[in-house]
N, C-alpha and C positions, 0 to 999 in steps of 0.2 A: 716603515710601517705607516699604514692611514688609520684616521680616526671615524671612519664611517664604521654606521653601524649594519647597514645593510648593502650586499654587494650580488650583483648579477653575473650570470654566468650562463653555459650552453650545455647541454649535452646532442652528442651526435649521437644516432642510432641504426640498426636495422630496420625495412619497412618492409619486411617478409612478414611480420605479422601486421598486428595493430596500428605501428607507428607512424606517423605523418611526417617525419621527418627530421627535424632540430626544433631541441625545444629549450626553452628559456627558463629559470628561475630565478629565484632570490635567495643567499642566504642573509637570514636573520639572526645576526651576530651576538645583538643583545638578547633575545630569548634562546639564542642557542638552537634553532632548527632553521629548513629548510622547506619555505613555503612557495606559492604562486609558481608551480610547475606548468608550463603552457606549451602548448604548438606553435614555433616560431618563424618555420620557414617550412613549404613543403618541398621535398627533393627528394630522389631514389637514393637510398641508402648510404648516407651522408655520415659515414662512420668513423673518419675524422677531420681536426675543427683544427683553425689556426686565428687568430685575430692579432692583426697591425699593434705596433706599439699604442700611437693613437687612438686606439681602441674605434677608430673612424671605419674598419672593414672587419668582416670578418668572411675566410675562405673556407671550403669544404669541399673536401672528396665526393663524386656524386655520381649518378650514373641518369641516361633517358633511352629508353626500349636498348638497345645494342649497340650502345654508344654511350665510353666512359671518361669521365673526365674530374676537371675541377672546376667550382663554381665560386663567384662573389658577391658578397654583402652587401649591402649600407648599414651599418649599426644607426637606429637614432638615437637622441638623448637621454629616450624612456626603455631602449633594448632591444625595440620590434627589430627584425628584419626585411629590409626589399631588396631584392634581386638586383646587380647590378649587371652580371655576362657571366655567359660558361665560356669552358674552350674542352668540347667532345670530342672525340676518336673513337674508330671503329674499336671493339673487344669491350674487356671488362675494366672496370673502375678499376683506379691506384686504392691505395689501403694508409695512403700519408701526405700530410702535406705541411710544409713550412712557410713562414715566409720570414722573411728579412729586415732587420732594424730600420732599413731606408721605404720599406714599403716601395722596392724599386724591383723586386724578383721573389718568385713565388717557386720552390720545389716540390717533385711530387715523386713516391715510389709508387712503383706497381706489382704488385706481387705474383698477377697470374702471368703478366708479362716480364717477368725479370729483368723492367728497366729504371731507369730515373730520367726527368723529364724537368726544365728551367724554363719556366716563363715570365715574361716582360709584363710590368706590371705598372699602368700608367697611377704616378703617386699623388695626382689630387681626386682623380674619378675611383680611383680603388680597382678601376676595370682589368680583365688578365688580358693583354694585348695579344698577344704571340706565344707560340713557342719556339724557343732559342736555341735550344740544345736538347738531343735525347741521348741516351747511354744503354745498350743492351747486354745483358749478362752472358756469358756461358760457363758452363759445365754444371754439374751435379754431385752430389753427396752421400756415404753411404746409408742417413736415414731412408725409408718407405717415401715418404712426405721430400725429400732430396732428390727427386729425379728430373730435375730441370733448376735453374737461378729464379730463386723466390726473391725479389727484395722488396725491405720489409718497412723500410727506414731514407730519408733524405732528408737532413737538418745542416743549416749551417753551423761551422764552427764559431766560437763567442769572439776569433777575430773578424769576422765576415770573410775572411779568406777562399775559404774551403768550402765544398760540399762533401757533408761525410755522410758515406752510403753505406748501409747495412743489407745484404744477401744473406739470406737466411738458409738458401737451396744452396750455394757454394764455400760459407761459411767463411764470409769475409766480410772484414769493413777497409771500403775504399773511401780513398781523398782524392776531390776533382777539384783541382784551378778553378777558376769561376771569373776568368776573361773575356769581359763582356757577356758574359751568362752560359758562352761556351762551358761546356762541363771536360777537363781534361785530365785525363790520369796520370796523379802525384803518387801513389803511395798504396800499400794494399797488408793490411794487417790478416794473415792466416791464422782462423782461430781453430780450436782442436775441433777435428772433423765427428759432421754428428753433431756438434752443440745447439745448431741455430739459433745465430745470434739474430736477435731482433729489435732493440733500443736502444738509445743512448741517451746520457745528460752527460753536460759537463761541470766540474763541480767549480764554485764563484774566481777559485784563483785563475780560472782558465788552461791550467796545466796540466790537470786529469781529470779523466773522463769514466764513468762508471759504463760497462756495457751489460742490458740484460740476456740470457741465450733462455730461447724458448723451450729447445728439448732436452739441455742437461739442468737445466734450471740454476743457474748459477750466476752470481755476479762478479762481473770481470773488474778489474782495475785498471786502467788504464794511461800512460804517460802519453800527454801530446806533445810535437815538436811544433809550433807556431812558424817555424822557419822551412819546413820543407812539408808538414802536413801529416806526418807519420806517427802512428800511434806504438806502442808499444807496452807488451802487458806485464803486469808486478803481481797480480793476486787474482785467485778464483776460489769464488766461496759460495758454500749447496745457499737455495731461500728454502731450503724445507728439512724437516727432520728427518735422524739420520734413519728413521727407522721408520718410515712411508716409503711404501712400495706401489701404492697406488699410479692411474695415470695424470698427471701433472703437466699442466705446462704455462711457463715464464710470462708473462707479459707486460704492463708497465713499469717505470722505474722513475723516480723524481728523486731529489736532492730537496734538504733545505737551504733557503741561502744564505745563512749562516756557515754551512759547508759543513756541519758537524752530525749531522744524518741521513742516511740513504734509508727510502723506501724500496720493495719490488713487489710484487705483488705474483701471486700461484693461482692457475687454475687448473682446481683437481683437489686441491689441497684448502683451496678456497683460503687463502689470508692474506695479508700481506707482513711480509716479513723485517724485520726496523735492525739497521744495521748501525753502529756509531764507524764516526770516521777518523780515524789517530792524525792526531793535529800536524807531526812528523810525516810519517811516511804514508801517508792518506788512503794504508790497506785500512779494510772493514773489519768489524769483530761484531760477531749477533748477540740481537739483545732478545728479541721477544718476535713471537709471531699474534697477530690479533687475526679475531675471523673477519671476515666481510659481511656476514649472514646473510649470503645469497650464495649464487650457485655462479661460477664462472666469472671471474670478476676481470675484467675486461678493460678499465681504467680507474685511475684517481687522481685526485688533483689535492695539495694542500690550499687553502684562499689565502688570499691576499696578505693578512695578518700573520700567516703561519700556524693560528689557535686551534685552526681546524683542519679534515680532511675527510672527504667524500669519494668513496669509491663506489661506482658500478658494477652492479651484476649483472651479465648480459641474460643469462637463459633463466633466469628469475625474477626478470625486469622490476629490480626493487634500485634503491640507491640507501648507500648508508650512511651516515654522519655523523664523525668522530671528534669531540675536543682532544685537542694536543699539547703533552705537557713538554713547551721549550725546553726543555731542563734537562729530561731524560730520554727525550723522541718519543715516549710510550702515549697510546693511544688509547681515549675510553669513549664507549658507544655513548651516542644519545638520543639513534635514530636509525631504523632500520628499515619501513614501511612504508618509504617514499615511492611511491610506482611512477615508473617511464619505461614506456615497451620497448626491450631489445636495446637497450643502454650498452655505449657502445664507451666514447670517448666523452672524457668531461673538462669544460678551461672555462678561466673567469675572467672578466673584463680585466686590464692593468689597473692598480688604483697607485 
């Protein structure tokens, strides 16, 4: 934990309407809100954010006329952003992107292309050098929204081993080698068809892995093997009550790292849902669902301290801001009125 009291942070967004791109704030920890909301960078539709350990880059999904890609930062010492390189392709934008402890490879999903995509990443310019590796999906699912490989998802595993892929169209989460940034298939967890799985964390021991599915709305449990990359599932449990029948769908998921509470978050249902996690057998049990008080809530992040958390509404372009009680995971408003157009994803500097 740090002792600052004020802590920067990004959100990415849509710029189908108003929005300019990524923009920058501050939370202010001591008064407990969330001020100095600014335009920080402009890019087409930079809807999610990744930043370097070092907090020296920060990377983003992005698109220019018909041609989509990933772009790079220079973080300065006060937050601003300057443009460091893209690396474009013909089609549409990825919808993800990660990067890796070494600041040495950068992943990216793409969702209308059902691929995953590794690029070389020089670690003092922060610049994306190349790409190294692509991976294309096939087949399809019996959802509407399943008629082609969506993927949704590309993060490394907490050993740096692995890339673990989530297909949301074929309802699978794959493990790729990551030899020399080659991406090579380990491993392929089949999850019950129809769920659409779409994120993942994994929780501080690095042994399980919480997975959220977009269309059954549920959180998966997960065991990893560190030795050959394979996952395998223990538990699946609804984020919504039993007695919503409404349309819903899954989207973010965080851990604290503490390891003793899982977030997920519902749109449709609009909350997010606070799970505790059994110190044994690391299944979930629900505690409480809180609202987001927007409409569509698209991501959230806890800061840095853990005291807080901030989730986005994307079609309500508000953001909201919750103190958190360590204690129990429960969540109280103290802020709801924050406007950023088309709020998509949200991260905070490392402190």
């Amino acid at each position: 934990m740090t002792t600052h009291e004020k802590f920067t942070g990004y959100f990415g967004t849509y710029t189908k309407g108003e929005s300019e791109g990524i923009y920058s704030f501050t939370l202010d920890a001591a008064n407990r809100k969330i001020i100095d909301v600014k335009a920080a960078a402009s890019l087409e539709n930079p809807t999610y954010l990744a930043i370097s350990d070092d907090n020296r880059f920060l990377y983003a999904v992005g698109k220019e006329g018909g041609l989509g890609g990933v772009a790079g930062f220079n973080i300065s010492e006060f937050g601003s952003l300057s443009l460091i390189n893209t690396q474009l392709a013909e089609g549409a934008s990825p919808c993800h992107v990660s990067v890796n402890k070494e600041n040495s490879m950068l992943l990216s999903a793409n969702y209308h292309k059902g691929s995953a995509d590794s690029y070389l990443l020089d670690r003092e310019s922060g610049s994306i050098e190349t790409v190294l590796s692509s991976v294309v999906h096939e087949g399809s699912g019996p959802d509407e929204r399943q008629e082609k490989a969506h993927t949704h998802y590309a993060g490394f595993t907490p050993d740096g081993k692995y890339a673990a892929v989530i297909d949301l169209g074929i309802d699978q989460l794959l493990t790729y080698s990551l030899d020399n940034g080659q991406l090579i298939e380990k491993s392929i967890l089949h999850i019950a068809p129809g769920s659409g799985p779409r994120h993942l964390v994994f929780h501080p021991n690095n042994k399980i892995a919480y997975l959220m599915t977009e269309f059954s709305s549920e959180v998966l449990v997960l065991k990893y093997q560190s030795e050959d990359g394979s996952f395998e599932q223990l538990q699946a449990i609804s984020t919504l009550p039993g007695d919503f029948t409404e349309n819903n769908q899954g989207s973010a998921i965080h851990i604290s790292s503490d390891g003793k509470f899982v977030y997920a978050a519902n749109r449709g249902h609009d909350s997010i849902a606070i799970f505790k996690v059994d110190s044994e057998s690391f299944k979930l049990s629900f505690i409480e669902h809180t609202s987001t008080e927007g409409n569509w809530p698209r991501d959230f992040v806890l800061d840095p301290n853990e005291k807080f958390l901030i989730a986005t509404n994307q079609n309500s372009s508000n953001v909201a801001l919750y103190s958190r009680d360590e204690e129990t995971g429960k969540l109280t408003l103290l802020q709801s009125d924050v406007k950023v157009p088309d709020p998509v994803c949200v991260k905070f500097l490392n402190y």
